[in-house]
C-alpha positions as a printed NumPy array, in Angstrom:
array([[ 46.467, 121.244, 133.897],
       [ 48.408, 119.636, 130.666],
       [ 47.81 , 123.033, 128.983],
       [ 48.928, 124.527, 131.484],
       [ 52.221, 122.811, 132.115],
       [ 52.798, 122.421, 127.968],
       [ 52.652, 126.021, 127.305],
       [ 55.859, 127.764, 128.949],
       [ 57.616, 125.007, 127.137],
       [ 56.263, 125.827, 123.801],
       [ 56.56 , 129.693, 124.224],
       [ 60.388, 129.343, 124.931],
       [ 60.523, 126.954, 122.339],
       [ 58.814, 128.689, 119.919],
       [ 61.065, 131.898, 121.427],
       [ 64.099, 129.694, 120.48 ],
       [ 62.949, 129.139, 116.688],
       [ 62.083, 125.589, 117.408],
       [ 58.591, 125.923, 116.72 ],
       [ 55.876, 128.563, 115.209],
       [ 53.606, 130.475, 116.769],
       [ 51.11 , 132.185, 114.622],
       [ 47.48 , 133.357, 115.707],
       [ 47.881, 131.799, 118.895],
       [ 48.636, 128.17 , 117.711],
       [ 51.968, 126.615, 117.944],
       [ 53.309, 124.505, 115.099],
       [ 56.452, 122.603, 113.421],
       [ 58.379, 123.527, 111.119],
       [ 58.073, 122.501, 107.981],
       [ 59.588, 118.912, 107.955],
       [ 59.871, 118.958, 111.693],
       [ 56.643, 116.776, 111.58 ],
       [ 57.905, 113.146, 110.789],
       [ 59.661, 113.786, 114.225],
       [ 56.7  , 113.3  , 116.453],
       [ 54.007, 111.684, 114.315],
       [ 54.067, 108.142, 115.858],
       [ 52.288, 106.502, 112.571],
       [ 55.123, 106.939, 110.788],
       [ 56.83 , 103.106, 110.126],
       [ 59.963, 104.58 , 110.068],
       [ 60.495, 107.656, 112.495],
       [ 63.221, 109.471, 111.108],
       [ 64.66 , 107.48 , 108.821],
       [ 65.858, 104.549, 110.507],
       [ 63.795, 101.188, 110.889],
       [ 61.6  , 100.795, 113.606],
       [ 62.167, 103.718, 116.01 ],
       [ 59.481, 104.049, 118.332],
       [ 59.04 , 107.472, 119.28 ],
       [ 60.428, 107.249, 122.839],
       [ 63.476, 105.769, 121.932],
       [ 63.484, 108.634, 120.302],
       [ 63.274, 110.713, 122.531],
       [ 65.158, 109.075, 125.036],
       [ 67.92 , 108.968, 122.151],
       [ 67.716, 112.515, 121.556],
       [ 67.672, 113.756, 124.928],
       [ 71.668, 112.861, 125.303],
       [ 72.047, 115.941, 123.188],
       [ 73.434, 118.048, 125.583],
       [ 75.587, 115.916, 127.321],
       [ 77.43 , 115.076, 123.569],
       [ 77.455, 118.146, 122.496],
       [ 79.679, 118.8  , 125.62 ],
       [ 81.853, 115.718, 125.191],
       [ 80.422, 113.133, 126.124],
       [ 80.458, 109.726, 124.213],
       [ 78.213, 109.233, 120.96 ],
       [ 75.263, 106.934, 120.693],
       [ 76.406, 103.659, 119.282],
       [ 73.858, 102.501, 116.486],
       [ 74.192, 100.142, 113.17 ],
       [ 73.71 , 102.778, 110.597],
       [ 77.05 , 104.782, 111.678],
       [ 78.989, 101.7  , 112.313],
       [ 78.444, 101.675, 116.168],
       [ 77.936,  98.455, 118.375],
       [ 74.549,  96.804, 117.601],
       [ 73.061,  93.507, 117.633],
       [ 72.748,  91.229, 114.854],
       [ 69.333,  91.936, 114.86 ],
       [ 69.692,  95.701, 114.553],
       [ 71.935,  95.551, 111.811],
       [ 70.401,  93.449, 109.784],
       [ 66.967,  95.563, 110.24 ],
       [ 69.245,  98.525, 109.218],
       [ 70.873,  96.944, 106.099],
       [ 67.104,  95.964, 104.937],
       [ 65.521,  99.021, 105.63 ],
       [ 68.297, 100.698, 103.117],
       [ 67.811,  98.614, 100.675],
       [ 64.379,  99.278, 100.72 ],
       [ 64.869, 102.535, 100.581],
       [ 67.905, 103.216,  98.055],
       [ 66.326, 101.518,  95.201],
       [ 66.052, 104.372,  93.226],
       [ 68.787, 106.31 ,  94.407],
       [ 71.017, 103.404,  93.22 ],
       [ 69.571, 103.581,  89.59 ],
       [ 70.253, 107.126,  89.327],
       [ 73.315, 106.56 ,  90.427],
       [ 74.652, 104.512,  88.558],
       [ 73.438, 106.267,  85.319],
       [ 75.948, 107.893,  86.157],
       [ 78.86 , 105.711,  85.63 ],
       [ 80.913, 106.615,  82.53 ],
       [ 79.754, 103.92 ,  79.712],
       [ 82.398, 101.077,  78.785],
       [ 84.56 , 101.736,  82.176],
       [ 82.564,  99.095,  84.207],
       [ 84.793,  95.718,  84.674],
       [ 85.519,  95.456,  88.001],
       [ 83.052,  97.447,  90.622],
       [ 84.028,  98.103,  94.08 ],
       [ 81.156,  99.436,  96.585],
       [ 83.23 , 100.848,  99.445],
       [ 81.308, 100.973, 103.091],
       [ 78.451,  99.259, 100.674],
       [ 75.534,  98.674, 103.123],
       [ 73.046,  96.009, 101.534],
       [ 74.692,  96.252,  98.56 ],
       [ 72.167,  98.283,  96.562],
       [ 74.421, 100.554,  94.592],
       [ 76.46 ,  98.196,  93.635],
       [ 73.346,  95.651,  92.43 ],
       [ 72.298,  98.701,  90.338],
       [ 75.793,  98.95 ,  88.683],
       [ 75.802,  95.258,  87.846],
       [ 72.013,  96.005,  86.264],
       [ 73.924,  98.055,  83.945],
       [ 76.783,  96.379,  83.211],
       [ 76.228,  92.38 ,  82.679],
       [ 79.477,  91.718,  82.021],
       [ 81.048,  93.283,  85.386],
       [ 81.585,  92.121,  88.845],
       [ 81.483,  93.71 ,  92.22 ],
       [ 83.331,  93.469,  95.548],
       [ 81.345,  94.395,  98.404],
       [ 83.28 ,  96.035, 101.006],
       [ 82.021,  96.652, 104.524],
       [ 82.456,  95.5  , 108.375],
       [ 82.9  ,  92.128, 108.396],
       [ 80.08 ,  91.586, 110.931],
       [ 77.568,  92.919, 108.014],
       [ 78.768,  89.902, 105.734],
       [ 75.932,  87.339, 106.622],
       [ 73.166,  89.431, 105.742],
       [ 75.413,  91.054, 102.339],
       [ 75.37 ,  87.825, 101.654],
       [ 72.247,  87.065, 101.795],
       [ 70.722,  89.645, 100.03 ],
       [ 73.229,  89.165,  96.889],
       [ 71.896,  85.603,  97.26 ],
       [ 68.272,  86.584,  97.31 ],
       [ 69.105,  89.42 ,  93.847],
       [ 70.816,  86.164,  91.969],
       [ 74.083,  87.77 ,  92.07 ],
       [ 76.16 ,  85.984,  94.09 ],
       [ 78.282,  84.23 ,  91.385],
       [ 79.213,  88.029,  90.371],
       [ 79.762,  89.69 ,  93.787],
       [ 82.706,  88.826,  96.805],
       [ 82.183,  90.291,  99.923],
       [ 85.342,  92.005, 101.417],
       [ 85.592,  92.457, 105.251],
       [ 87.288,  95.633, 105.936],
       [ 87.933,  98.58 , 107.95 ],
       [ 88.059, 101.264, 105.696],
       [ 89.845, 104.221, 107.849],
       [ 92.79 , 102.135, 107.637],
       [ 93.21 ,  99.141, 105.674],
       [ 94.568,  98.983, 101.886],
       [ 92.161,  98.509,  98.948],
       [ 92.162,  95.768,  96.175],
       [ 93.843,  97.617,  93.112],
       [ 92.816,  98.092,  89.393],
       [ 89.115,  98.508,  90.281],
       [ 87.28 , 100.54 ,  87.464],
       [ 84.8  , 102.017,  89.753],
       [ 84.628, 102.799,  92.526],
       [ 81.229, 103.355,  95.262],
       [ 81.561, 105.686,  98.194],
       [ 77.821, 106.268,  98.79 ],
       [ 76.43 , 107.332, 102.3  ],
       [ 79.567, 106.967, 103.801],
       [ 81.816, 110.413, 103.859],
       [ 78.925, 111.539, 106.672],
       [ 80.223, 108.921, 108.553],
       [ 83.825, 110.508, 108.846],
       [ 86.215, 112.901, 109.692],
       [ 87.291, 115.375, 107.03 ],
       [ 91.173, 114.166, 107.398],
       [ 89.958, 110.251, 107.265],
       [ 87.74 , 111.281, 104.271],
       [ 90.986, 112.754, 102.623],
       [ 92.633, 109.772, 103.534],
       [ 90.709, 107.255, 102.014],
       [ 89.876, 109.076,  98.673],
       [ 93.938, 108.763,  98.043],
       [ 93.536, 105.373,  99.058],
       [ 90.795, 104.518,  96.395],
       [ 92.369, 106.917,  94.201],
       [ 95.227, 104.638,  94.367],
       [ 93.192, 101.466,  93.565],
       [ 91.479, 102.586,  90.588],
       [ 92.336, 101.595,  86.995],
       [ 94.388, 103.748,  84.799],
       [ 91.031, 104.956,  83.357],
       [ 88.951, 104.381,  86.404],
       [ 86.358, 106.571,  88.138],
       [ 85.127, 107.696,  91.844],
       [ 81.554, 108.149,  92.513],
       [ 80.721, 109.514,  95.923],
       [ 76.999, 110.036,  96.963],
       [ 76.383, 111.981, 100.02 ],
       [ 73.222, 114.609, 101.389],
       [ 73.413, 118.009,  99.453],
       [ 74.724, 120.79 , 101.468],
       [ 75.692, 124.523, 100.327],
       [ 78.633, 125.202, 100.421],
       [ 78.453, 128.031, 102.697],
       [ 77.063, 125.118, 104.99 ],
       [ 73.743, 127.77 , 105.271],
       [ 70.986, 124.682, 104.514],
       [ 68.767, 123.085, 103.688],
       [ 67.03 , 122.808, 106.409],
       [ 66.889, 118.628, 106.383],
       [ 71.01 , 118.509, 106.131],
       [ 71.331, 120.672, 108.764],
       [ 69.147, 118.58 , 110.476],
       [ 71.226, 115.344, 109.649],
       [ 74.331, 117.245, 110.91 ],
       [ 73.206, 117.038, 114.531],
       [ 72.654, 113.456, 114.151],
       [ 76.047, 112.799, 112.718],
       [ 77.193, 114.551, 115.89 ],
       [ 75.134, 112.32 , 118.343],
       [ 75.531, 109.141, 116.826],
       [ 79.768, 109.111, 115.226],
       [ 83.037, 110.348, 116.872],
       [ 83.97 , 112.471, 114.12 ],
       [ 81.384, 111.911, 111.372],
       [ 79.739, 115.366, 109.716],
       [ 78.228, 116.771, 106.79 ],
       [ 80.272, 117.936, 103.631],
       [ 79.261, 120.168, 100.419],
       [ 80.111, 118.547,  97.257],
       [ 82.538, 121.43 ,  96.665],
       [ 84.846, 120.344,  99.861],
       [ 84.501, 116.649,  98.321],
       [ 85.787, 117.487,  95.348],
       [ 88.567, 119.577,  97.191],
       [ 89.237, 115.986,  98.546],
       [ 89.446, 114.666,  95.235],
       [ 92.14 , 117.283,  93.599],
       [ 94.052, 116.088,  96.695],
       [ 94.258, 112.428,  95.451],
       [ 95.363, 113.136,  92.008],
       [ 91.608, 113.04 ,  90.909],
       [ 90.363, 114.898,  87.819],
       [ 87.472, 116.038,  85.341],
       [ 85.408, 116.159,  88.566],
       [ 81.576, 117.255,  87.92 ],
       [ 78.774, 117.178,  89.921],
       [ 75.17 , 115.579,  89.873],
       [ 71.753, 115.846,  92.069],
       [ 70.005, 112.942,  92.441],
       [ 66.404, 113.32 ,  92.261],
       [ 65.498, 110.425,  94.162],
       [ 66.817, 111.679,  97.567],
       [ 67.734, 114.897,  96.824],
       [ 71.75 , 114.257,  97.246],
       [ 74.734, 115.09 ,  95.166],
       [ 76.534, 112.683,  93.212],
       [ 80.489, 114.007,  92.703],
       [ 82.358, 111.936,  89.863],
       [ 85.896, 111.86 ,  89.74 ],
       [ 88.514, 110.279,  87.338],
       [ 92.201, 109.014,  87.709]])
């Protein structure tokens, strides 16, 4: 009888491109699997999803995509509890270790001083650029409500005589100036393309004469045509921000020439498979 029931779903799925169907068996996609396989720890990226909260989760879809109001959740920002977001902020440092090295390989040798890390998460990026560069300090810059456990985890790294956690809300509010470097990792995604213009001339504005822009986000063509697990994040950007989407490194950069920004280059990082766009003042 379950056969029975499953299979007109799967044919019209499979119909729609949603799934394979190949010597009469139905499978995923390629990638598609970490979806539905309930062993995973962390579903689709974010800690402790159980698979029908997933679901449940997913299956606003349609209403959003007509209008409706986004799912609120810590990793875009959204109204969580303190226990969510603090799960959140571990799980990415967990997860950005490496990332965060590459990263800040990156940064231009003997412009470090002062670090900013702008919508900074756990803090991980920054940590990395301190690694580096023992003679510089960071500010941390986030919601102020992600403080305590920023905090905590500088505490925990032995950095917290070289780090100062600023509460802000980055959409709108003015930026320390004469930072050297500047973090905007994992954040743009978050945003609208005019807010995203807006705050790179804001940082723009706060960097040092010589300073330097690094923002990280998920690699995307830029005739927006893949791959397949960017495309993928789109939809979520669409469920779970009001304007938040997913940008090639070529319309970042665009941003960037906007703000005054030059000698722009870009840089794939292994780790994740993202881009890396550097930008000077």
């Amino acid at each position: 009888l379950v056969g029975s029931r499953l299979r007109p779903f799967l044919e019209l799925a499979a119909h729609l491109g949603m799934l394979r169907y190949e010597g009469g068996r139905f499978s995923l996609h390629e990638g598609d699997e970490r979806f539905f396989d309930p062993a995973l720890d962390y579903g689709v990226g974010l800690p402790a999803t159980p698979l029908q909260q997933l679901f449940a989760t997913k299956g606003r879809a349609a209403d959003i995509l007509r209008g409706g109001a986004p799912v609120e959740v810590a990793a875009s920002g959204g109204k969580s509890s303190i226990k969510d977001k603090s799960a959140f902020l571990r799980y990415m440092d967990s997860a950005t270790q490496e990332p965060a090295r590459e990263l800040a390989a990156l940064i231009p040798a003997g412009v470090a001083g002062s670090i900013i890390d702008l919508g900074c998460g756990p803090g991980t990026y920054a940590y990395a650029a301190l690694e580096r560069f023992p003679e510089a300090n960071a500010i941390l810059a986030d919601r102020p409500e992600a403080g305590l456990e920023i905090t905590a985890i500088a505490a925990e790294r032995g950095l917290s005589d070289r780090v100062e956690f600023l509460p802000i809300d980055l959409t709108s509010q003015a930026l320390p100036k004469g930072q050297d470097v500047a973090i905007l990792s994992n954040v743009v995604h978050c945003l609208g393309a005019t807010t995203n213009e807006e705050l790179i001339a804001r940082i723009a504005s706060a960097l040092s004469p010589e300073g330097c822009l690094l923002i990280k986000d998920c690699a995307l063509a830029a005739d927006r045509s893949g791959p397949p697990d960017t495309l993928r994040f789109g939809v979520s950007m669409v469920m779970f921000t009001e304007e938040g989407s997913i940008y090639s490194a070529e319309e970042v950069i665009g941003w960037c020439h906007s703000a005054g920004l030059h000698n722009t280059s870009i840089h794939a990082v292994e780790a994740d498979r993202n881009y890396v766009v550097i930008a000077r003042r």
